[in-house]
C-alpha positions in Angstrom: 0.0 0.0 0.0 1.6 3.7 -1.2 1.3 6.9 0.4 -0.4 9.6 -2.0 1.6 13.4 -0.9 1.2 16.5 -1.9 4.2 18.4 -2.3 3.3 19.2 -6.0 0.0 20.5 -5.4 0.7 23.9 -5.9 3.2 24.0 -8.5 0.3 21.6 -10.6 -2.4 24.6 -10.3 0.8 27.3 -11.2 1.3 25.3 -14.2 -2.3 24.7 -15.0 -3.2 28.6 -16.1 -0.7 28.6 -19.0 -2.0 29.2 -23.0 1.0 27.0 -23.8 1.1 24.5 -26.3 -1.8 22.1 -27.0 -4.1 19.8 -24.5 -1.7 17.1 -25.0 1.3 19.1 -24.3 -0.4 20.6 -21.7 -1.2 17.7 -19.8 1.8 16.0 -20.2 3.3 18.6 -18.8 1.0 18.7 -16.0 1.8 15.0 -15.2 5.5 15.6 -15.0 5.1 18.2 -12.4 2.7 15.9 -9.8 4.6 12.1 -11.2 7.0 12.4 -7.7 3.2 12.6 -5.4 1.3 10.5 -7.7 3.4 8.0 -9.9 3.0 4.7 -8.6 6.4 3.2 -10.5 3.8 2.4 -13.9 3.6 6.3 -15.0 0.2 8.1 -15.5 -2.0 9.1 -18.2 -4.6 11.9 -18.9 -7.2 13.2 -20.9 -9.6 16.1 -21.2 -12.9 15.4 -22.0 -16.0 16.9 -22.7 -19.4 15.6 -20.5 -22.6 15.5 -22.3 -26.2 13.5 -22.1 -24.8 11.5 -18.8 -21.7 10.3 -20.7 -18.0 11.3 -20.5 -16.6 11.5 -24.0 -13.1 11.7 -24.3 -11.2 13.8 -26.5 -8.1 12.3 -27.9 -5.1 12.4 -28.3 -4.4 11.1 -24.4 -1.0 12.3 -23.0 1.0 10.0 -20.4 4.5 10.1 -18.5 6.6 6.9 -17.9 3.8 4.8 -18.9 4.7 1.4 -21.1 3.8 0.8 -24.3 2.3 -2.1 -23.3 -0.1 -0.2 -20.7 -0.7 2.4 -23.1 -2.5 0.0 -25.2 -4.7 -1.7 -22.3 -5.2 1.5 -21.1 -7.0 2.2 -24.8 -8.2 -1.1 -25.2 -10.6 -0.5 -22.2 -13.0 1.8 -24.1 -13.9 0.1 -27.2 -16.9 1.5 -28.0 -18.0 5.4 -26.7 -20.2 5.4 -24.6 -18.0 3.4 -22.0 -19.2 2.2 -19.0 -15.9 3.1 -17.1 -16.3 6.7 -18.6 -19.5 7.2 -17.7 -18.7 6.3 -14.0 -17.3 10.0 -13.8 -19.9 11.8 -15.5 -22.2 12.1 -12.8 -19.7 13.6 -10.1 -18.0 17.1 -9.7 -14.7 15.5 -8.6 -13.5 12.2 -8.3 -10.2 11.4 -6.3 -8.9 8.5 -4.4 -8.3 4.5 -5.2 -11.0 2.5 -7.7 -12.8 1.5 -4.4 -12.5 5.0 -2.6 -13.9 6.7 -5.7 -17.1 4.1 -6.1 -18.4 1.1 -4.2 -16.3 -2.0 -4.8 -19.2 -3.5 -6.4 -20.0 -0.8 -9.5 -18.8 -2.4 -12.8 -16.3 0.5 -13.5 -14.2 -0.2 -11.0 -14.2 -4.6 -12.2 -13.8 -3.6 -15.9 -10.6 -1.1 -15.1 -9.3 -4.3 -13.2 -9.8 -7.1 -15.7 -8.7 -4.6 -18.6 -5.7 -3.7 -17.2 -4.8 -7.2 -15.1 -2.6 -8.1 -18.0 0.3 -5.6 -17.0 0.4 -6.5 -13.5 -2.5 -3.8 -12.6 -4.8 -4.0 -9.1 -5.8 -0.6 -8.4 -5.2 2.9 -10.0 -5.7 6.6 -8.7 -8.2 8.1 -9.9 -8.2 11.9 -10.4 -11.4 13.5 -12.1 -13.4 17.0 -12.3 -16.0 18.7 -14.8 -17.3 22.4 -14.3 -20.9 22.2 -14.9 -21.0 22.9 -18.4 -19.3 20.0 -20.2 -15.8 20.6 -19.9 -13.7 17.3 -18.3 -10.1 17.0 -16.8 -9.1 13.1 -16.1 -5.6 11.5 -14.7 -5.3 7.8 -13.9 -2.4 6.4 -12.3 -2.3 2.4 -12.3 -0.7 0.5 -9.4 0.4 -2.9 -8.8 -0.7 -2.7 -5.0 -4.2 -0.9 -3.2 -4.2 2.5 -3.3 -6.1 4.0 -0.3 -5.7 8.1 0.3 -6.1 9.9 3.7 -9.1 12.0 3.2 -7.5 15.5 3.6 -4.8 14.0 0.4 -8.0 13.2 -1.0 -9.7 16.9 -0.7 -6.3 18.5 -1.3 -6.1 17.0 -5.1 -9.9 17.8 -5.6 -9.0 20.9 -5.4 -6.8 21.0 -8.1 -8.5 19.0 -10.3 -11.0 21.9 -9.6 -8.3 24.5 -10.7 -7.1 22.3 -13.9 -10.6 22.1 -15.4 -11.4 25.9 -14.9 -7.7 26.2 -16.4 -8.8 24.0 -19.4 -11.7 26.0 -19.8 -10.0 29.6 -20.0 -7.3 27.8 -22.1 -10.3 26.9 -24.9 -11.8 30.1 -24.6 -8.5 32.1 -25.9 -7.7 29.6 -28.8 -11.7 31.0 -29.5 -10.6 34.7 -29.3 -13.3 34.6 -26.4 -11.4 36.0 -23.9 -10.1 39.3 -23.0 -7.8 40.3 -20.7 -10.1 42.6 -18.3 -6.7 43.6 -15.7 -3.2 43.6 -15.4 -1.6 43.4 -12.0 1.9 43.5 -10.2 1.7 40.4 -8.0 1.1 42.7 -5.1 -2.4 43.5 -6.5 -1.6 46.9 -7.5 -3.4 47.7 -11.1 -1.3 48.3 -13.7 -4.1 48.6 -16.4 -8.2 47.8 -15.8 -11.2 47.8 -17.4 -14.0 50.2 -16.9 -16.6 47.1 -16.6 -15.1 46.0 -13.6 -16.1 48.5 -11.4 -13.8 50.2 -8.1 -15.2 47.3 -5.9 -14.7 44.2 -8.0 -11.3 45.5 -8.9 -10.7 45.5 -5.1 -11.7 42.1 -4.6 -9.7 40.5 -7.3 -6.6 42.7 -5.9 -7.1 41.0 -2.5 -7.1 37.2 -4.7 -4.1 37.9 -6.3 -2.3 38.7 -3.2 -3.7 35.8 -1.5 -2.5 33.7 -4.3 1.0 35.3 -4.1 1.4 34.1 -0.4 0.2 30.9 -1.3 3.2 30.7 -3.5 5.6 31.2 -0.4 3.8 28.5 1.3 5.7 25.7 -0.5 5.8 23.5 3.3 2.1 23.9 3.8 0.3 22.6 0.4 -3.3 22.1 2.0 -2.8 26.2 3.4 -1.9 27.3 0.3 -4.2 25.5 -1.8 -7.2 26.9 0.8 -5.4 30.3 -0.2 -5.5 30.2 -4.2 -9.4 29.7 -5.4 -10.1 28.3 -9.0 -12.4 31.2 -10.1 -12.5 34.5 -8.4 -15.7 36.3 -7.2 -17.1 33.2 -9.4 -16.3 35.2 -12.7 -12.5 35.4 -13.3 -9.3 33.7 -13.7 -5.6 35.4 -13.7 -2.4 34.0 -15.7 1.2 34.8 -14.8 2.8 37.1 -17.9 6.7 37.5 -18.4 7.8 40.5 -20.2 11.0 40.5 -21.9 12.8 41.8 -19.5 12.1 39.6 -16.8 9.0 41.6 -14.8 6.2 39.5 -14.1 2.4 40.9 -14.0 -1.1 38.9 -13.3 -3.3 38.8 -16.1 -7.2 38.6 -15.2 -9.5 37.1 -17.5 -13.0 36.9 -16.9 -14.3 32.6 -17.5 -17.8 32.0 -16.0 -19.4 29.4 -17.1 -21.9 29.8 -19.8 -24.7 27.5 -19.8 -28.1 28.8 -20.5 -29.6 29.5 -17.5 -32.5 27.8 -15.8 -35.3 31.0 -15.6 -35.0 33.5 -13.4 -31.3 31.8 -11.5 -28.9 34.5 -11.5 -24.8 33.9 -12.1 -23.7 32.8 -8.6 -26.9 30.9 -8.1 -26.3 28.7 -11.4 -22.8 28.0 -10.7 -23.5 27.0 -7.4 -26.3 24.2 -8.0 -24.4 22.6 -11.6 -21.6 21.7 -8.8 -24.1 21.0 -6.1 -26.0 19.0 -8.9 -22.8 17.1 -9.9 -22.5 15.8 -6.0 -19.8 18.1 -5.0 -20.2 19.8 -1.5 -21.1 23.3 -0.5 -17.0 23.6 0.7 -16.2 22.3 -2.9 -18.4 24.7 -4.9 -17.6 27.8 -3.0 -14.0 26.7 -3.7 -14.6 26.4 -7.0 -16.1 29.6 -7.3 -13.4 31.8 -5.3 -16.6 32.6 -2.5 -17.7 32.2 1.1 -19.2 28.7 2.2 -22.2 30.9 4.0 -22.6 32.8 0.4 -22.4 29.6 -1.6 -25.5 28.4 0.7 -27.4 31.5 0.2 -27.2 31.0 -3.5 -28.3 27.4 -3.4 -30.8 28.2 -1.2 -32.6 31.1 -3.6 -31.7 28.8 -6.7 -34.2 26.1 -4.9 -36.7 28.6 -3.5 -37.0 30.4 -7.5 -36.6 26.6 -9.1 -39.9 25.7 -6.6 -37.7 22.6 -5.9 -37.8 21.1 -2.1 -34.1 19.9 -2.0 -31.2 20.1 -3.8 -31.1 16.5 -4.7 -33.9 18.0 -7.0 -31.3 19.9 -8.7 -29.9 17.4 -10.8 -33.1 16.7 -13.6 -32.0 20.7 -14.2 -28.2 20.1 -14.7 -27.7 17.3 -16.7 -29.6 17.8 -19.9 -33.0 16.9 -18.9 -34.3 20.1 -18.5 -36.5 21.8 -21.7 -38.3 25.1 -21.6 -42.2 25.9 -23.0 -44.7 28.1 -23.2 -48.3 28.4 -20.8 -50.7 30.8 -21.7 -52.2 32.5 -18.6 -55.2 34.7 -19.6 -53.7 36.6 -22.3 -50.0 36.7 -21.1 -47.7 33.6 -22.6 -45.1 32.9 -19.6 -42.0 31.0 -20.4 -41.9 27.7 -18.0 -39.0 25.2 -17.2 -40.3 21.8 -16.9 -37.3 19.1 -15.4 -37.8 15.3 -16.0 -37.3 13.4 -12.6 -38.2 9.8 -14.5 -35.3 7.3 -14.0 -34.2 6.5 -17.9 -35.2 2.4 -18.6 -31.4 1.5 -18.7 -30.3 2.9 -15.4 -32.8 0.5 -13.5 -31.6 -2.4 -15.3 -31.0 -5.1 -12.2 -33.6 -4.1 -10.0 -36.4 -5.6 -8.9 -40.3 -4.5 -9.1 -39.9 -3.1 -5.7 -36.7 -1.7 -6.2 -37.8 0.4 -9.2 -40.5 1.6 -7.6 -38.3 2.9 -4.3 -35.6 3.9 -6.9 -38.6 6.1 -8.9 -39.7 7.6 -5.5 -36.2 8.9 -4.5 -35.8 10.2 -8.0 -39.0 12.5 -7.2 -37.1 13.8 -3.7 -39.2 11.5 -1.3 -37.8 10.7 1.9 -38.2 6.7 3.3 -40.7 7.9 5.4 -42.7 9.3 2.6 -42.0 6.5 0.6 -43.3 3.8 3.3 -46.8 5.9 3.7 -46.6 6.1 -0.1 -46.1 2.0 -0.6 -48.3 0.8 2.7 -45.4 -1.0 4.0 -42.8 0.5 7.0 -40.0 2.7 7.1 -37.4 -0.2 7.7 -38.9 -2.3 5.0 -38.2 0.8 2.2 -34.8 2.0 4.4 -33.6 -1.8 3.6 -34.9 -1.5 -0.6 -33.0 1.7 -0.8 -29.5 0.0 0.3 -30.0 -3.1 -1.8 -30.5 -0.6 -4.7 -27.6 1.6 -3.9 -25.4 -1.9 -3.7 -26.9 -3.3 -7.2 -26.3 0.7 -9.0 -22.8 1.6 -7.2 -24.0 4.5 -5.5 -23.3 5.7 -2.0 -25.8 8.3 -1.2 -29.3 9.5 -2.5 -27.8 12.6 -4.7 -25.8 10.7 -6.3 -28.1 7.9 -7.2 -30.2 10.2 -8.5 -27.5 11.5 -10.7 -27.2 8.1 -12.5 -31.0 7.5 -12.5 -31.0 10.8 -14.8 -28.1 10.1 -17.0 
């Protein structure tokens, strides 16, 4: 059994906001920089990736360090045919990180098809490091092992986060091969403005000063990764991300860019409230999105909270018919006034309740529709223990650990 570190944290989210080169070359790179925390003596590989319909489709070509030619080719061999059930075991979660078994249940057939594909080469577990921001775009890096690999669970929330940082990096970096982005500041690394837009505004300019010097003492804190990473957010104020510049003659200045997600928005949600339930919907915690979005755990909850109160949803498990492509938007007509609606389907797709029984299904269906066990008993005329007891036989039989995320794989 290894020990996962993470001395390279920081110096992987450094490297991450850079317009250099292509994905591949990109990644590679990336891989080089975390191989002495993460390489298990079989190299890595990566891919991006884009997340669409409840699949995880990967975009090619995949970049690896120190890996065999001969695990290269198992490593392709396991996804034949796209969609790929492996693949797909990411695409309902914001961030995946750990061991096969600490990132699903032992018994999901992700985990058993990684195994027997990559058995050949001496293969019995792999690290698994995996995050999507909420509209499509996908960072993946798996590191095979010949022995278990089991993380401590602040190694585990340290390289979420910059998995977090390395898809909102990927994002920015697509935007600017687009000519969609436009630097909106330039900063010394103390936060002093060297140039700034007019749309930013005296108190957002303020704010984004106080990130970049955050992020500059996070840089000096080379002995204390999981302080530094808490230091340097992957978005700031939600909206913006900066990039180190070098001028010719040595100077370096902080380059902010604004990258906001751009998914059409469910009616009514504003910005802060959108972001906040796509991760939310994805399964990642209130701590994770306001990461994520460079704000305050306490504001990150008051945005969920109005997004469920304006959605006329009960709970945020409700969320995810909205945020993974099952959402469509019509028209009523009230009197004489057409209003626009947003309708979300909470029906479990055939496929995803392949296995169950009658009884199962049904129990599956009413958690799908946000009803606790209780409800669900009253519902069904049989107890709470009887429906407590369906529930975990049908989170064994679908992989799942907890009710959000089963209804995450119910909607895919």
């Amino acid at each position: 059994m290894r020990t996962i570190t993470t001395t390279t944290a920081l110096a992987a989210v450094e490297a991450a906001y850079s317009f250099e080169g292509d994905d591949r070359t990109w990644l590679a790179s990336l891989l080089k920089i975390v191989a002495p925390d993460l390489d298990a003596g079989l190299g890595m590989y990566a891919s991006t990736g884009t997340v669409r319909d409840g699949h995880l489709i990967p975009a090619p070509p995949m970049a690896a360090f120190g890996l065999s030619a001969e695990l290269a080719a198992l490593a392709m061999r396991l996804h034949p045919a796209i969609p790929c059930p492996i693949l797909d075991a990411f695409a309902p979660r914001a961030v995946v990180c750990g061991g096969l078994d600490e990132a699903w249940p032992k018994k999901l057939r992700a985990a058993t098809l990684y195994r027997d594909g990559m058995a050949a080469g001496g293969v019995v577990d792999a690290l698994v490091l995996f995050a999507q921001d909420g509209e499509g775009t996908a960072v993946k890096i798996v590191v095979p092992s010949k022995e278990p690999v089991v993380t401590h669970p602040r190694t585990r929330a340290a390289w979420g986060r910059v998995a977090l940082h390395l898809v909102t990096a990927l994002r920015l970096r697509r935007r600017s091969r687009d000519a969609d982005v436009q630097a909106l500041a330039v900063m010394s690394p103390g936060g002093q403005m060297v140039e700034v837009a007019a749309e930013l505004g005296s108190a957002t300019a303020s704010k984004l000063a106080r990130a970049v010097r955050a992020a500059e003492k996070a840089r000096a804190m080379r002995d204390d990764p999981d302080g530094a990473l808490s230091l340097w957010v992957g978005l700031l104020s939600g909206k913006y991300s900066v990039v180190d510049r070098w001028e010719d003659d040595g100077r370096r200045y902080v380059v902010v860019y604004r990258n906001d997600p751009k998914n059409p928005d469910p009616r009514a949600l504003g910005a802060s409230e959108r972001h906040v339930s796509e991760l939310v919907a994805l399964g990642a915690s209130l701590k994770e999105a306001a990461y994520a979005l460079g704000i305050t755990t306490d504001a990150a909850q008051k945005s969920l909270a109005n997004a469920l109160r304006k959605l006329g949803l009960a709970r945020s498990s409700e969320l995810v018919a909205f945020f993974k492509g099952q959402r469509k938007q019509g028209t009523v007509r009230l009197g004489k006034v057409d209003l626009d609606v947003l309708v979300a389907n909470a029906k479990a797709s055939e496929g995803s309740l392949e296995g169950l029984t009658s009884a199962e299904r049904d129990v599956a269906e009413a958690v799908m529709r946000g009803m606790a066990n209780s409800a669900i008993a009253k519902e069904r005329g049989t107890s709470t223990r009887t429906v407590a007891n369906q529930v975990r036989r049908v989170f064994t039989k679908l992989g799942v650990r907890s009710r959000g995320e089963l209804r995450a794989r119910l909607a895919s």
